[in-house]
PATOR-737610 format. One record per residue: x negated, y, z of N, C-alpha, C, O in turn; residue in one letter. Coordinates in pm, whole numbers, plus 50000, padded with zeros to 5 digits. Each point is the difference from the previous one (the first is absolute). Example, Ala and Ser with C-alpha at 12.3 -4.5 7.8 and 13.67 -1.06 7.14 Angstrom:
# residues 2
486814943150780500895011950000499105012050000498964999850066A;501395010749862499185011950006500775010950073499495011150017S;
//
This chain:
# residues 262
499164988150000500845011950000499125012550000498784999950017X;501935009949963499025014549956500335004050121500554993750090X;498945021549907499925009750115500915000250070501094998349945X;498915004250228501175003850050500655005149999499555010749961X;501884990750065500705009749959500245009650134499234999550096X;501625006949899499745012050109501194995750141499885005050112X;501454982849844500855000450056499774985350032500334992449909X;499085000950224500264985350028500984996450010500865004750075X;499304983649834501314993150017500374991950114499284991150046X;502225013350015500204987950106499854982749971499894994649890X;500134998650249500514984449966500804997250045499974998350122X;500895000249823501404988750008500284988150016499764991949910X;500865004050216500394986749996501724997249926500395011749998X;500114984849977501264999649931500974985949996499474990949937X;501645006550111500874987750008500255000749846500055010849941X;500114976249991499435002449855501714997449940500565004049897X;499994986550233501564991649948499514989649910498874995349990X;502545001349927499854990749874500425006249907500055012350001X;500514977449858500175006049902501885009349998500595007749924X;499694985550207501465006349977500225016350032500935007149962X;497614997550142499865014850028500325006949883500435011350017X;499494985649893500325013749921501455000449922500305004949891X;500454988550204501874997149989500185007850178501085003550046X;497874997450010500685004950153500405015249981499265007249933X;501934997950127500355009650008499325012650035500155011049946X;498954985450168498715013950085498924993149966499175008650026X;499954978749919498645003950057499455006349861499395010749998X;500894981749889499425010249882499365012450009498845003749977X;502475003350071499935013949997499045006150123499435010950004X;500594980050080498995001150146498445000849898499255009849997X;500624980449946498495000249970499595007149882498855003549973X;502334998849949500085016449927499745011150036499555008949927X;500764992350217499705012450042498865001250053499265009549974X;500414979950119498715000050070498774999249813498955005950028X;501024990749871499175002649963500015008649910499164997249914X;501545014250061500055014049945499805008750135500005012350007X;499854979350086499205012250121498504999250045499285004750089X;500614985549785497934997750027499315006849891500385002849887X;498784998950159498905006549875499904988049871499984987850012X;499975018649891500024990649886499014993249997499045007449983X;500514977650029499084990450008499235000349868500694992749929X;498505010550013498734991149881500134985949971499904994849889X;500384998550242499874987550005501224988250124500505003550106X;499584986249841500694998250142499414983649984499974992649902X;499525004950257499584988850058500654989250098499825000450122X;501114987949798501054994750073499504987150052499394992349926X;500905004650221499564990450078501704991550019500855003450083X;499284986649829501124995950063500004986550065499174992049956X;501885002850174500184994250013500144982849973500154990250073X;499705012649747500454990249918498904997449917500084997049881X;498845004250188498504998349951499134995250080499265007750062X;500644978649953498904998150110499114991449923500494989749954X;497995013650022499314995549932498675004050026499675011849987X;499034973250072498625006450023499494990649912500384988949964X;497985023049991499645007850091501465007749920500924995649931X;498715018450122501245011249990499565003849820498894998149951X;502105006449989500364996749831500585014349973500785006950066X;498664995049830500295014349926501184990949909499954987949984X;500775018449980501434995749882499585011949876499155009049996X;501724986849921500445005149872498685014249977500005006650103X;499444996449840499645015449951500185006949883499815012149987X;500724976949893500515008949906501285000049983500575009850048X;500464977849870500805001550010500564994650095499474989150024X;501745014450074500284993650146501154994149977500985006849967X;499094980050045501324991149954500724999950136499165003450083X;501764994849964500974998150098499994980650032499734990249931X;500615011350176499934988850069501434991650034499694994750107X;501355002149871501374999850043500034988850094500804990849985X;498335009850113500044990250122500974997550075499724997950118X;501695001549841501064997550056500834986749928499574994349900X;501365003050152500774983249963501155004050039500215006750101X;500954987749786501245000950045501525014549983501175002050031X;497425005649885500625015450013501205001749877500034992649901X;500925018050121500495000549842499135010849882499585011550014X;500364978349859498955001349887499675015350021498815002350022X;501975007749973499575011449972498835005650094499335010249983X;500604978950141498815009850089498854990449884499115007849966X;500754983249992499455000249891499215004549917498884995449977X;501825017749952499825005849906499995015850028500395009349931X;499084990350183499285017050061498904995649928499624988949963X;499785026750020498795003749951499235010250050500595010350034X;498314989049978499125009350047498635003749938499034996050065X;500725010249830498685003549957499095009250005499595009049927X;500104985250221498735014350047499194995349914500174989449940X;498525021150040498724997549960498684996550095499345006850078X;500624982749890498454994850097499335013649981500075009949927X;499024984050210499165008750119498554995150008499324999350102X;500204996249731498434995549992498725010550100499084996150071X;501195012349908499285009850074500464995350180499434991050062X;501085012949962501104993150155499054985350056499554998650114X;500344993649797500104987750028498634998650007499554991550077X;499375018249830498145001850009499925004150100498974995950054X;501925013950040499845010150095500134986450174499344999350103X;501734993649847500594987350076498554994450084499525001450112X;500054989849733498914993649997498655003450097499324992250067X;500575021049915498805009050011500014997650175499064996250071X;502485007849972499945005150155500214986150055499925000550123X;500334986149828500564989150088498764987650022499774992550095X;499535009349760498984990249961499145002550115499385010450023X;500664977850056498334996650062499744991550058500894991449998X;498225005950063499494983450034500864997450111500235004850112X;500284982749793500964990550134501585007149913501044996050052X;499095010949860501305009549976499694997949842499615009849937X;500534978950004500374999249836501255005149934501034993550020X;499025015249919501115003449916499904993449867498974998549934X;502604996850027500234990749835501065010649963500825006950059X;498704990949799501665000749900500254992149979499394989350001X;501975014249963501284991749952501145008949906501135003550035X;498254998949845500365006849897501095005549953500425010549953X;499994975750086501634996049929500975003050137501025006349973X;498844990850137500515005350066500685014849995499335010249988X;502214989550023500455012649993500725001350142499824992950099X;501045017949888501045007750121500624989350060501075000449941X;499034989050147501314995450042500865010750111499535010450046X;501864984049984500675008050026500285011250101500735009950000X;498294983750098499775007650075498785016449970499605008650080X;500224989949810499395011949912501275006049959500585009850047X;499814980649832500585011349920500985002150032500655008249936X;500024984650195501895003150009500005010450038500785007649944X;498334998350172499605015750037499955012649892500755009349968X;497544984449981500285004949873500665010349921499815011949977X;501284976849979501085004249918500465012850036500045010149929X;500444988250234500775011150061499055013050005500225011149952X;498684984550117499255015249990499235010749926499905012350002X;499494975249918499695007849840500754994649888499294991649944X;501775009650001500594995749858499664999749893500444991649921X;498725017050048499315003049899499044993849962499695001749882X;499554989950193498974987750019499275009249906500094999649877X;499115009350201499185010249860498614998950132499165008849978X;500544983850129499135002850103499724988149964500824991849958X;497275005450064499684986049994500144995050114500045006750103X;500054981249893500084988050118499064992250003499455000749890X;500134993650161499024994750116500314989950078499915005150112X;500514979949909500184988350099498964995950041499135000449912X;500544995750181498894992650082500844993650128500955004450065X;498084979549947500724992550048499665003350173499105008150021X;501594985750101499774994050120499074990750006500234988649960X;498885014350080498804987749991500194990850142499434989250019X;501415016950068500314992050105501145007650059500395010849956X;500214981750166500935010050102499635005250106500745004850086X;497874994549917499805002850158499925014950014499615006249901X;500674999750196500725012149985498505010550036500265012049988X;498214984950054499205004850051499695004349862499935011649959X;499814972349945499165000449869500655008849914499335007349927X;502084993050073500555010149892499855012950083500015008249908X;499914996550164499705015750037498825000449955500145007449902X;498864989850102498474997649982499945004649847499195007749948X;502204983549978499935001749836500285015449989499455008749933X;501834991850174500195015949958498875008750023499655007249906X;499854993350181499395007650055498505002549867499455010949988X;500264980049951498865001049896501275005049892499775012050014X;500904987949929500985004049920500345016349982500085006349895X;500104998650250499985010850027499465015249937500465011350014X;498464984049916499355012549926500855002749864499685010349941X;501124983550014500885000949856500905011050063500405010449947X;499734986650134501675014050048499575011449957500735008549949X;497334993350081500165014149974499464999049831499165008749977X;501044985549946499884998849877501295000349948499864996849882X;501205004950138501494999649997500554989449980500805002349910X;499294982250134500154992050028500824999950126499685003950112X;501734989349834501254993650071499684988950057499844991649912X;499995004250185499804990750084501154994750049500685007350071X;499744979849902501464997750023499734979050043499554991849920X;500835006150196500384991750102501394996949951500685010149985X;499884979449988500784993449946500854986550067499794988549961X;501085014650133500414985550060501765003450037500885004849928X;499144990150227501195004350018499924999750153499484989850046X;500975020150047500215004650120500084989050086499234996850091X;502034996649861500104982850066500204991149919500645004449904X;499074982450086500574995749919499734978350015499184991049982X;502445012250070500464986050022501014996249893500395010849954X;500164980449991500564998549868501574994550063501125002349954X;498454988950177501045002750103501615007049976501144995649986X;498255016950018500575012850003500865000149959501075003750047X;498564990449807500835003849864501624988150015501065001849939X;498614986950160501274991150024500725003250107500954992750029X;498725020650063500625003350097500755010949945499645005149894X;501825000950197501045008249972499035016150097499414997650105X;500605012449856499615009850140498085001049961499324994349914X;500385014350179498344999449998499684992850121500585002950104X;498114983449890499854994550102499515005850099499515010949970X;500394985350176499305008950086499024997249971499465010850023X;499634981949934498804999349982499375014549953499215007550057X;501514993649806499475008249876500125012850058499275008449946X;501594996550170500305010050026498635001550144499325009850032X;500704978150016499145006150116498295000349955499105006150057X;500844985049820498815005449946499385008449922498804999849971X;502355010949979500255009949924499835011350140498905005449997X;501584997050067499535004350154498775003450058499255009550020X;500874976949998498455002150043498775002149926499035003350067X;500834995449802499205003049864500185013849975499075006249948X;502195000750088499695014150010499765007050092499915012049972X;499924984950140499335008250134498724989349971499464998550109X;500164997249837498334997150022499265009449949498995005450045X;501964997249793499695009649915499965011350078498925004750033X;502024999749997500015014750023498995003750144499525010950031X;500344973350053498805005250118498864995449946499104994750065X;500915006949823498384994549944499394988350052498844998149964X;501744992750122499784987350015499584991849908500644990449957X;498345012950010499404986449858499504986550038500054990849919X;499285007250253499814988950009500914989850008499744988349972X;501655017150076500944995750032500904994349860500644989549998X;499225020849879500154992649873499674992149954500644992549927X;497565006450125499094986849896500784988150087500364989449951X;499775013650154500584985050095501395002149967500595003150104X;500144996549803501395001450019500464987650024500985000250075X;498684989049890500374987450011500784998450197501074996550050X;497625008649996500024998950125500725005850117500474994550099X;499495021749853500315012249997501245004150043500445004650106X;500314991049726500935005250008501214989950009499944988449958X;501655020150127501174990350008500474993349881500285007949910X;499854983550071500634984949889498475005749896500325005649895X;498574993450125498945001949908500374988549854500245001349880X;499644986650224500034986549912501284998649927500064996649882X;500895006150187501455001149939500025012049873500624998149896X;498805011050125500005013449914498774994149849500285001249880X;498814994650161498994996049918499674987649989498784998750004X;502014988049980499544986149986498894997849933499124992550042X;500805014149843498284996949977499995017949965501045005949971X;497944999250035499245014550016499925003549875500165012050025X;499714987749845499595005949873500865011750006499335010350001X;501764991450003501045013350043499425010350061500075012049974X;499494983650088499565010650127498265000150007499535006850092X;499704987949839498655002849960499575006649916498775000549989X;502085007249916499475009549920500175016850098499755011149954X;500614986450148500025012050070498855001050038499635011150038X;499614979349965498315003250093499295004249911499285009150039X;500554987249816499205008249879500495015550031499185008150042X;502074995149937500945014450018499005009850140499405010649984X;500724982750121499125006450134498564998749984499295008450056X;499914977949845498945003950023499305010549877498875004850007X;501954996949901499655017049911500745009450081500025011049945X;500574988750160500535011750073498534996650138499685009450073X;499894982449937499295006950111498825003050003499495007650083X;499714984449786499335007249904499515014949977498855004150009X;502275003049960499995011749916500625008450216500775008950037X;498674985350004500355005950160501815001250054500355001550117X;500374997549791501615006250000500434987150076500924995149934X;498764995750195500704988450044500665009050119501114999950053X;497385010049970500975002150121500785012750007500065006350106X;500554997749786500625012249944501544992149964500244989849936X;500535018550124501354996849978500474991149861499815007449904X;500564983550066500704996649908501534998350011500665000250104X;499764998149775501375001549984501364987549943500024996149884X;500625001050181500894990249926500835008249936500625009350052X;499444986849811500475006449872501474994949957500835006749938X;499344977950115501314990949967500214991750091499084993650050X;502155005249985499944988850148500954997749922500205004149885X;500884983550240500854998749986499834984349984498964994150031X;502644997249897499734984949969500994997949877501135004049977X;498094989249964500274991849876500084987650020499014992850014X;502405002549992500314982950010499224995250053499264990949964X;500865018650202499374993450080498935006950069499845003050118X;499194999649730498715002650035499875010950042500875007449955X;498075000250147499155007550016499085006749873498844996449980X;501995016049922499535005849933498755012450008499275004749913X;500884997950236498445009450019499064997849871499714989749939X;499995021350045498845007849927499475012150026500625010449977X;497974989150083499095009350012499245005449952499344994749910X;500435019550135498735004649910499135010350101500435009250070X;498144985649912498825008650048499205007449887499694997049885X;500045017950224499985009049924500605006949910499435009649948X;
//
């Protein structure tokens, strides 16, 4: 990437939904708004949920094919489209800050957007006129991915969107129960007063931590792209500077929180 630019970009963590979000009545327009209130990105760098792959994997850089990692849907979620332009430059810049002994970075060429990229995406830039950028989870452990963020961190001020990709809670549970479970609600709770008291140790241990952790997160990929999100926020010093929840609320169920530092 070239010179810095003058305006660092925040990082975002973001509840990504599925393919039916963009039939929901409010969140569309939620993540419409929240991203016509950011500085216009150069670039955007998506960590999703729906990528776990070591060592950790650069995706797509020229043309970026979509991923439709879902089963069961009706055809038309299908036949969304999304054609950002790869982020070859992005992905040299990737390489540069992650590569080092004991820390191999691969491509994987062909790799494009799955949905937890582009269902967002869609909603916040339409125009798919911004390049994109996937790179995988090389693990879940919540120390090692801050660690990623935290070397990641120097792109923000190159105007680079830094974007954490999962979902607030996410038990599938949910989706066969009538009402929001208490689970989802008391770990939606307590995930935002950790946030807001800057409690980060208390995040990396959420398992432990927090009320219905295990119930809220049966297995963690959901909730591990938030530690890339804090470690380019603590990085660039802004962890312990107020951040902001941008979208709460629940979606069939879930715990839709989405944050943003800086």
């Amino acid at each position: 990437m070239s010179a810095a630019t003058q305006e660092r970009m925040p990082a975002l963590y973001l509840s990504h939904g599925a393919p039916p979000l963009a039939d929901d009545p409010i969140w569309p327009a939620e993540l419409a708004a929240w991203s016509a209130d950011l500085p216009r990105p150069k670039a955007i760098l998506m960590v999703s949920a729906h990528w776990e792959e070591a060592p950790l994997a650069i995706g797509a850089t020229e043309t970026v094919p979509l991923v439709y990692d879902f089963w069961g849907f009706p055809e038309h979620y299908y036949q969304v489209t999304y054609t950002a332009p790869g982020a070859p430059e992005l992905a040299e810049s990737v390489r540069k800050l992650l590569r080092a002994p004991g820390m191999p970075v691969q491509d994987i060429p062909d790799r494009g957007l799955d949905h937890g990229a582009y269902v967002p995406l869609v909603e916040m830039y339409p125009a798919a006129d911004i390049p994109v950028l996937q790179i995988s989870m090389p693990t879940l452990d919540p120390v090692k991915l801050m660690e990623i963020g935290r070397k990641l961190a120097p792109l923000r001020d190159e105007g680079v969107l830094i974007v954490g990709s999962g979902f607030f809670t996410h038990n599938l549970a949910a989706l066969r129960q009538s009402g929001i479970p208490a689970w989802s609600v008391e770990f939606d709770d307590w995930g935002r007063r950790a946030l807001e008291s800057r409690d980060f140790d208390a995040l990396l241990d959420f398992l432990h931590k927090a009320p219905a952790g295990r119930y809220a997160h049966p297995r963690t990929e959901h909730f591990a792209p938030l530690f890339v999100t804090m470690g380019a926020a603590d990085a660039a010093g802004e962890l312990q500077t107020p951040q902001k929840s941008v979208i709460d609320g629940f979606w069939m169920g879930l715990a839709k929180r989405s944050v943003q530092f800086g």
